[in-house]
C-alpha positions in Angstrom: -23.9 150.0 -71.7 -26.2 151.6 -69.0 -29.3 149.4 -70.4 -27.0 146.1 -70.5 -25.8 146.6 -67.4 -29.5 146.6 -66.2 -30.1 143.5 -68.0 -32.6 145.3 -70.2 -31.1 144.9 -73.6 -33.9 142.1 -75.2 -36.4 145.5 -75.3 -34.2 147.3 -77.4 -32.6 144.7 -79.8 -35.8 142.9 -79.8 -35.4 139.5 -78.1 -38.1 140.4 -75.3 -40.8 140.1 -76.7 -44.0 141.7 -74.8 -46.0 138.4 -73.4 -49.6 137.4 -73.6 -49.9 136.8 -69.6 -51.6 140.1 -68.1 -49.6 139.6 -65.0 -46.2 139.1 -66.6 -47.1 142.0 -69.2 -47.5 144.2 -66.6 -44.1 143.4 -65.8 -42.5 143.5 -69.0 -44.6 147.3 -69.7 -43.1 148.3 -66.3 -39.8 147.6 -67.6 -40.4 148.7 -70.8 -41.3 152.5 -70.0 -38.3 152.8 -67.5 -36.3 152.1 -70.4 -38.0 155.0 -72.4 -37.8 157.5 -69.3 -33.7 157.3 -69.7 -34.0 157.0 -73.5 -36.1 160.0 -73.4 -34.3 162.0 -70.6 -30.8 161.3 -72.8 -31.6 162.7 -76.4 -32.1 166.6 -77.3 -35.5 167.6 -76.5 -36.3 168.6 -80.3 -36.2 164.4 -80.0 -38.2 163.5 -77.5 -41.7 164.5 -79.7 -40.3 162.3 -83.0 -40.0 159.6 -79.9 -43.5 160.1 -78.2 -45.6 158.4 -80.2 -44.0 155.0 -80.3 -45.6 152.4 -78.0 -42.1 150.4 -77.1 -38.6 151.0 -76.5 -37.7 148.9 -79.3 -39.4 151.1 -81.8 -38.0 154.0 -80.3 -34.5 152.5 -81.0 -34.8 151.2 -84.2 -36.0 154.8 -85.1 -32.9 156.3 -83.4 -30.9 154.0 -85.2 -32.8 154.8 -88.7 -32.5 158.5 -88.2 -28.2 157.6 -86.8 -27.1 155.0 -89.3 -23.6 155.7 -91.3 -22.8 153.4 -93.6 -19.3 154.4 -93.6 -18.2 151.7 -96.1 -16.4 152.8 -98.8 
């Protein structure tokens, strides 16, 4: 909800993707890393190395979500 409310979410589900313009990729790269600061400040530390070497926030999530997926269906 916190990233949403920042109107970050297209880095994580994917929408934003990072553009060819240096200028607006500087942009987009700003964004991108504040996103991983609070994804990295909000998961156990033991995490934050498996998380590291990704270069976006989007691989970072769709990792997390890998690693978290239930597939509670019976």
């Amino acid at each position: 909800m916190f990233v949403k409310g920042k109107e970050l979410w297209c880095h994580l589900d994917g929408f934003s993707m990072a553009p060819t313009d240096p200028h607006e990729l500087s942009l987009w790269e700003g964004k991108d890393a504040k996103i991983a600061s609070w994804l990295l400040s909000s998961v156990k530390p033991h995490m934050v190395n498996n998380l590291c070497g990704f270069t976006t926030v989007k691989a970072m999530w769709d990792y997390l979500q890998w690693i978290y997926y239930q597939d509670n269906s019976a």
